[in-house]
N, C-alpha and C positions, 0 to 999 in steps of 0.2 A: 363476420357478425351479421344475423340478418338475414342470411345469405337468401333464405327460402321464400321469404316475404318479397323482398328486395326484387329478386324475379319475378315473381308472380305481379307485383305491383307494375315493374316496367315491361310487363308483358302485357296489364289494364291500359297501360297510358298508349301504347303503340295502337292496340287494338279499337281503342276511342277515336285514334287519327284516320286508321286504315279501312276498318271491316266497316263501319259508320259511315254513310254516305254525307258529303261536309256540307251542302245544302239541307241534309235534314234536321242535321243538330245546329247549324246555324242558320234559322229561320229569316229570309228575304226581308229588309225592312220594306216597309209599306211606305213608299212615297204620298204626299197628301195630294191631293187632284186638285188643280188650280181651278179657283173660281172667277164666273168671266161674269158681268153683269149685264144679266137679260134684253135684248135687246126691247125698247118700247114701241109699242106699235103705233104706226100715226096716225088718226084718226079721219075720215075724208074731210070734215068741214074744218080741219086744222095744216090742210096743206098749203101749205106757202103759194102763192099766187103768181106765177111768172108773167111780164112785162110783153105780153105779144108781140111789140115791134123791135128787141131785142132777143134774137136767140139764145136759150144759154147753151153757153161751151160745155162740152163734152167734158167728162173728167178722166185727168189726164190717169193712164194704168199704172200701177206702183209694182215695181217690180222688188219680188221678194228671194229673196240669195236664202238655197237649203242650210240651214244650219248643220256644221259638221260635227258628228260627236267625238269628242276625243277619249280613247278604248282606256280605261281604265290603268291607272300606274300602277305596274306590280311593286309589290311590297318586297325588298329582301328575305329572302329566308337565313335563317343562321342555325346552326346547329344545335342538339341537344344540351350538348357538353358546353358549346358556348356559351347560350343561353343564360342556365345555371349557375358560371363561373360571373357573368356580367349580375346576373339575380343575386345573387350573394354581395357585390362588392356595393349595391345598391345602400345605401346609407337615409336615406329622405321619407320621412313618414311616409307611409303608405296610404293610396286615397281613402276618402270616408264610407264605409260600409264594401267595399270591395279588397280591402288587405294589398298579398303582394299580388293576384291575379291584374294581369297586364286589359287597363281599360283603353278601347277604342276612339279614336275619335265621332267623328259626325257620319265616316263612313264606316264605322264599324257594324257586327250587327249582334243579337240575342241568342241565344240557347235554348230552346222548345223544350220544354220539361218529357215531351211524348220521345223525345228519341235518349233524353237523359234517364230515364228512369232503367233502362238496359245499362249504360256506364254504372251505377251505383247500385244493381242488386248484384251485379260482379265483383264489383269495390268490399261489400256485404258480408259475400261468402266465403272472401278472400283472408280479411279481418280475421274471420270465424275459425279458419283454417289454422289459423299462425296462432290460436291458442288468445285474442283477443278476446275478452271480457264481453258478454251479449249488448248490457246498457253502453261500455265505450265504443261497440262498434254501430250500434244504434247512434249514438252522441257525433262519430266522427262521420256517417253517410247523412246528415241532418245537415253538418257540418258543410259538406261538400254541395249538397242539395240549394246552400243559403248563399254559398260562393259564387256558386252557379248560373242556378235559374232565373231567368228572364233579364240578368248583367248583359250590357255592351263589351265587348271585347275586341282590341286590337286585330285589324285582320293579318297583319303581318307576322303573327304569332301561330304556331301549329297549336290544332287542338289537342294534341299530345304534354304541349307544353303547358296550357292553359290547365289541362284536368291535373297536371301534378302540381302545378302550386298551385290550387284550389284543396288537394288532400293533403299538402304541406302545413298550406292552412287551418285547416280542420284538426290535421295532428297538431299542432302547433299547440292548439286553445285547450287541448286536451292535458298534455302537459303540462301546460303552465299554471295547472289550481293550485301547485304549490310548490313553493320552492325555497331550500333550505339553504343557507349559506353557516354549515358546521365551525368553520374556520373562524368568523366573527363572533358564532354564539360561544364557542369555548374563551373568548377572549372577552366577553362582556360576564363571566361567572366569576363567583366566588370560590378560592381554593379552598379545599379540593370541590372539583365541579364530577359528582359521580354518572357515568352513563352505564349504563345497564342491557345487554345483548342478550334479545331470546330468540329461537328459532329451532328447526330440527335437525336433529343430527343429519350429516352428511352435508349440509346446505355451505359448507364453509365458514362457518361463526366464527371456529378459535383462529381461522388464519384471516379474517377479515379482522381481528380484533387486533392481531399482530400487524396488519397495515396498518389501523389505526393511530397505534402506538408509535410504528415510524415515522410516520406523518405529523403528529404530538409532538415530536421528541426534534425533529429537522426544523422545528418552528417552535423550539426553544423552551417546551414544556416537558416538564418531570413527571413520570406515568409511573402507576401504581396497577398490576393488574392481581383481582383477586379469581382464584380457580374454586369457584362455586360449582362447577360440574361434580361432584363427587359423587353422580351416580356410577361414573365411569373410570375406573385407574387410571386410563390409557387419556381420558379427553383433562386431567392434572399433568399429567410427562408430560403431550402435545403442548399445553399452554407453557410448561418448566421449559421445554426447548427453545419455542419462542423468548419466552425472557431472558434467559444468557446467552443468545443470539445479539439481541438488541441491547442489553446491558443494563434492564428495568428491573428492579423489585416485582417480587412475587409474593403475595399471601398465601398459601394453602394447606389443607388440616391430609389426614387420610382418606381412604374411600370411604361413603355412608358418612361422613360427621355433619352435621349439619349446614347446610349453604347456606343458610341466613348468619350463621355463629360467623364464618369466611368472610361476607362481606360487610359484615361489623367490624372486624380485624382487622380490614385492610383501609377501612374509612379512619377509622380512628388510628391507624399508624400514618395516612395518607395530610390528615390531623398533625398530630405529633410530629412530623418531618416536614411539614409546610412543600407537601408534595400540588402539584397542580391538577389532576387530573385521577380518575380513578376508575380502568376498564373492570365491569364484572362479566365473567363467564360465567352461563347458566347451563343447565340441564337441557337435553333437544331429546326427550322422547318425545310417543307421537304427542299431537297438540290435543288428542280425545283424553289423553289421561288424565285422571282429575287430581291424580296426586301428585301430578307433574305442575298443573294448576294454581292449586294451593301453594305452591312451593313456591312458585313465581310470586305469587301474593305476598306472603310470608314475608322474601328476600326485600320487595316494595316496604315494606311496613318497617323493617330494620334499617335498611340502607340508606331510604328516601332518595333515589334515584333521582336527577334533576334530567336526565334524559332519558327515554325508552327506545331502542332501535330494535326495531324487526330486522332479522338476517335471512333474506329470502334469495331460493336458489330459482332462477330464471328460466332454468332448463325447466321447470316444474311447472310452467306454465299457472291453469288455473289454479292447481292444488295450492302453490303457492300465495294464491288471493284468499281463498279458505283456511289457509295456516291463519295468514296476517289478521285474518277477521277473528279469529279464535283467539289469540292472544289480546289482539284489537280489545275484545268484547272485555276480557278478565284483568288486564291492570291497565288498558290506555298506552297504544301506541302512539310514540313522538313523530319518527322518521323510521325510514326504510334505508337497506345496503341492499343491492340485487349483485350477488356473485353469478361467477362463469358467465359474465356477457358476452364474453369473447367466442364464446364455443357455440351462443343460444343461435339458430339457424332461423328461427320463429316472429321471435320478438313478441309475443304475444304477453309475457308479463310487463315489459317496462312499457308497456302501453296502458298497461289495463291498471296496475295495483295502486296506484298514485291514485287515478282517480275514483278509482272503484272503493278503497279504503278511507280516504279523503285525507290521506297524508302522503308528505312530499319523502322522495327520494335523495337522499344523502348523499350516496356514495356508490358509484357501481365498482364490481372488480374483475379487472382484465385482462388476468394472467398470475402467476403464481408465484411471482417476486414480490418482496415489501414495498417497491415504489409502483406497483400494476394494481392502483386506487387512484379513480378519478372522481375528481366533485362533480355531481351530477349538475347537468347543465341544459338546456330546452334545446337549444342549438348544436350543442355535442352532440345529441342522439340524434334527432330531424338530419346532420350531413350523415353520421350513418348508417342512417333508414335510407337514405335516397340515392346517397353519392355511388358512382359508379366502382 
């Protein structure tokens, strides 16, 4: 998972320790120069008058012992992996306006923005590469840039260590504009609680829908799922299979009969059997079609959906942000599913579509069993993005 970014990124942090000379990016503090007070000069007709019949005594020499400097205490170093595992088990708020990057003491020292500015147009192109969003990868070098520049830092820490949680950090806040906890909201609805899946074919919709359901159904709710695709024979079977797999009830008409007629059917049976829950399958042509559009509309207007999930496929990178926005625009997306995370090499959608959409991530799915659905989570993703 990851895998591309993932290197590339601990390929940035090495190369911030290594090819970067550590005097340049970590700028000398400036000692204050002690101030000694002028000496006054003495004036002739203010010199003290000595006693001619008494000589004065010489004064005695003061002998002054060189001050020895004691050479600096090396700091331990500890490893990458150590690091990381000790950064993790860390529990104690983090200081004010610096997060988790590790602050220095008295003898720590800053970070020069002139040797930073190479660390982050790398960081930059990096982002860019892996399929990141232009504003999130704008947002998350701003990020790093605020982590950063001109902070005190531990010197006992690589600046290896310091630049990755500094873009931990950055990722982190990027993340966290929203975040959805599915599990309590189906638990605070009124039965039936209808949610509603749009997205495009191929993206994995009808089998994230059948996780869904397992997930429902293990946590002790009654599922309804209605097969409003009937642009496609084949996308009614796909859902029928699912359901006598799982052992849920199915609504569906034949091919071409109306998807709003389907998901009327299935609320008002969902109704009538004091069912809890009620998946609709929708249509996944492309998101330009207007008559795919409308239909979405339509289904809104009959069902009254209490949830909107976009099913966005990960491997798709930005396309994937331009689906969500298409649908986004025409009935109001709730939450996001990002399938095949497992496989995405990139990572450029689950960074980018949360905050680029300005809606939170549900559910990712990662792998092709009914229990391979995880609640999306700030810290699931960040170990890994990062973890070795």
């Amino acid at each position: 998972m990851f895998d591309s970014l993932k290197s590339k990124l601990k390929g940035l942090f090495s190369k911030a320790d290594k090819k970067l000379d550590r005097e340049e990016i970590f700028g000398k503090e400036e000692e204050p120069t002690p101030t000694t007070p002028a000496e006054t000069p003495v004036k002739p007709e203010e010199k003290p008058i000595q006693d001619s019949t008494v000589p004065a005594a010489p004064a005695a020499p003061v002998k002054t012992e060189p001050v020895k400097e004691e050479p600096p205490k090396e700091q331990p170093k500890i490893s990458r992996k150590e690091f990381l595992k000790l950064h993790r088990q860390q529990k104690t708020a983090p200081p004010e306006n610096t997060k988790n990057v590790p602050v220095g003491e008295s003898g720590g020292k800053r970070i020069k923005e002139s040797a930073l500015d190479e660390i982050l147009d790398e960081l930059y192109f990096t982002l860019l590469e892996a399929d990141v969003a232009l504003p999130v990868a704008d947002k998350i070098k701003e990020g790093v840039r605020d982590n950063l520049l001109g902070k005190k830092y531990d010197r006992s820490y690589t600046l290896e260590q310091v630049v990755e949680l500094a873009v931990k950090d950055a990722v982190r806040d990027v993340l966290q504009i929203n975040e959805f906890d599915f599990d309590d909201w189906i638990t605070k609805q009124k039965r039936p609680a209808v949610v509603m899946f749009v997205g495009i074919n191929g993206t994995g919709k009808t089998t994230a829908i059948a996780k869904i359901a397992y997930r429902l159904q293990n946590n002790g709710k009654t599922v309804v799922m209605a097969a409003c695709d009937t642009f496609r024979a084949g996308a009614i079977e796909q859902l029928s299979i699912h359901a006598d797999k799982l052992g849920c009830k199915i609504v569906k008409q034949t091919q071409d009969a109306d998807p709003a007629a389907v998901a009327f059917d299935a609320v008002e049976h969902a109704k009538s059997k004091m069912k809890d829950v009620v998946l609709v399958d929708t249509a996944g042509r492309m998101q330009t079609n207007s008559n795919l559009i409308e239909e979405m509309k339509k289904i809104v207007r009959v069902a009254k959906p209490d949830l909107k999930v976009f099913v966005g496929d990960s491997l798709a990178g930005n396309n994937a942000i331009e689906q969500a926005k298409v649908f986004d625009d025409a009935i109001g997306i709730d939450a996001v599913i990002l399938t095949k995370i497992d496989t995405d090499a990139k990572g450029g959608a689950a960074l980018s579509i949360a905050h680029t959409i300005g809606k939170p991530i549900a559910f990712v799915c990662n792998g092709q069993e009914y229990g391979d659905i995880v609640k999306f989570n700030t810290e699931w993703m960040i170990e890994r993005m990062f973890s070795d």
